[in-house]
N, C-alpha and C positions, 0 to 999 in steps of 0.2 A: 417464465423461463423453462426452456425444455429439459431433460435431462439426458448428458449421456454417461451411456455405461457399459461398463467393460466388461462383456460376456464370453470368458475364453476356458479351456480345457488346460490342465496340468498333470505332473507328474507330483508325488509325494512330494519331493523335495524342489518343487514352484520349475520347473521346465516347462514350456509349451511345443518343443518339439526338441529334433535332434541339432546335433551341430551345424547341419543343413537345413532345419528345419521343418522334416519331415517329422510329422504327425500320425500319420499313418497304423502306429502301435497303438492307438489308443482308442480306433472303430472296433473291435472289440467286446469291448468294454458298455458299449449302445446297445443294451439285448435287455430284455424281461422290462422288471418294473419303472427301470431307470428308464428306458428307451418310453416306456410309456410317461413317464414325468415329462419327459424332454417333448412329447409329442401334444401333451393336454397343455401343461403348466407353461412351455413357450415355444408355443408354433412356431412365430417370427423371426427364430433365428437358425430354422432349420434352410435351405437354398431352395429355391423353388423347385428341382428338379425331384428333392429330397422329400416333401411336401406332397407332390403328386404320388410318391411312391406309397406315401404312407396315410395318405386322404386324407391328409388336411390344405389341401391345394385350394378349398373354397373356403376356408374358415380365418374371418377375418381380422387384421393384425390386431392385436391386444394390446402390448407395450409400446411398438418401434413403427414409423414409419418411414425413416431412414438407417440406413447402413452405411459406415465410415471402414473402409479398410487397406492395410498395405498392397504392396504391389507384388510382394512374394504371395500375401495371401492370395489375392485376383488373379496371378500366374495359375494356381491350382485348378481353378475352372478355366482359364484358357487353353490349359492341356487339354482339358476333355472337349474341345471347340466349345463351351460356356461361353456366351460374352456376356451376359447378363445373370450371373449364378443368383441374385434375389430380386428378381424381374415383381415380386411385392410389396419391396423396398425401393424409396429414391436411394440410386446408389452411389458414394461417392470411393474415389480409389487414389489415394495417397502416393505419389510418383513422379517422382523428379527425370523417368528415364523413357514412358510411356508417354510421347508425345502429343498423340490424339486416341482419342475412345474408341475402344473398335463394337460398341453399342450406344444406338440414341439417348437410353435410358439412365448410362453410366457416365458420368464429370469426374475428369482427372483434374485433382488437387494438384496444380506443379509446384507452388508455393503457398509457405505461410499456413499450413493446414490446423495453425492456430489459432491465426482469426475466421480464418472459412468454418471452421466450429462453433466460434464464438457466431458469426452470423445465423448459422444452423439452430444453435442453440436460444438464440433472442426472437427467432418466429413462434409465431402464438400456430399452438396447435395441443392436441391432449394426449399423446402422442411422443416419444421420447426418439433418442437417436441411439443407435447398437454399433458401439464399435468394436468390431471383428477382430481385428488386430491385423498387423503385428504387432512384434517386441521392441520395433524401432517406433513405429506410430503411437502404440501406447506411453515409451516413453518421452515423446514429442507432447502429445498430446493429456499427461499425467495433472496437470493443473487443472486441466478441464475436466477432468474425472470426477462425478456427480456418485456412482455405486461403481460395485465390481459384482461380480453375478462368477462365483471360482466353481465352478466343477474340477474336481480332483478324481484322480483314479489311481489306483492302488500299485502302482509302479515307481522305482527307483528310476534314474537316470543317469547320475552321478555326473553329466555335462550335459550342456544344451544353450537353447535359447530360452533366456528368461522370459520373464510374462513381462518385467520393461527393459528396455533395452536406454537406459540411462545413466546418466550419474548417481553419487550417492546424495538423498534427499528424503527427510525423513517427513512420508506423510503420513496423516493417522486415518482411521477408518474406522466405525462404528461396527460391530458383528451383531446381524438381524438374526434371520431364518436358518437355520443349519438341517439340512436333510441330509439323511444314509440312505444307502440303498444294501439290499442283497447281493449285488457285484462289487459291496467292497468302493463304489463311488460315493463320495460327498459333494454336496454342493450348497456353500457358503454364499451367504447374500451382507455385502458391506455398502455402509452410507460415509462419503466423505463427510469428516469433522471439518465445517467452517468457520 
């Protein structure tokens, strides 16, 4: 059974962006030793384009060979004309509004992106699935949550969008790896309690 896990960025007080859900505050924050963690420790969740910039464009996947993520997140590289932002990755993109892919490489999830997980996750491979987010998806897809992978950064928010966008449900989670960085980032590595 594969795993997947939830690899997203925060605000002190658990935001992953604004009430619009722009992120953007938080590139930044990507410099010195951090940016190098993020670049050795997990290539695979950086977009391909992000990858070429920073040479690790040939260096090959570690943890994930697929990507799961919403439709505001995949809007983000469709502004930049992206249609394949982790052309690395099998991609898949969570959307009940995007009627057809506008890349070979990318499957729109229109429904049920609970079992299409669960199917993702029952192929034998050694190889895990990265779900991107968002805060709707993740909390869709919360039961299927195998880790969480939290990079935090040293910013208040005081509103926003959560890291799930759910009801109230109380799950638990194991605390692994905790790394700091000099920019004032942590990044928390959790195992779902089965």
């Amino acid at each position: 059974m594969r795993k997947l896990t939830y690899v997203i960025a925060c605000s002190i007080d658990g935001f992953i962006g604004g009430p619009d859900g722009d992120a953007s505050f938080m590139y930044p924050y990507v410099v010195g030793e951090y940016a190098e963690y993020l670049r050795t420790e997990h290539p695979d969740i950086n977009p391909t384009h992000v990858r070429r910039l920073i040479g690790t464009d040939d260096v090959p996947n570690r943890a994930y060979d697929t990507i799961v993520q919403g439709r505001r997140s995949y809007d983000e590289a469709l502004k930049e004309g992206i249609t394949s932002p982790f052309a690395h990755l099998r991609e898949y993109v969570v959307s009940r509004t995007l009627a057809e892919s506008p890349h070979p490489n990318v499957e729109i999830i229109s429904s049920d992106p609970v079992a299409r997980v669960r199917e993702l996750k029952a192929e034998d491979g050694p190889l895990g699935i990265y779900l991107c987010g968002g805060s709707v998806v993740a909390g869709e897809l919360l039961d299927e949550i195998d880790e969480l992978i939290i990079k935090t950064y040293p910013i208040v928010l005081g509103t926003g969008m959560p890291m799930f966008g759910s009801g109230f449900d109380v799950t638990e989670f194991t605390l692994g790896e905790v790394r700091a960085f000099d920019n004032g980032a942590v990044v928390r590595t959790y195992t779902r309690k089965r």
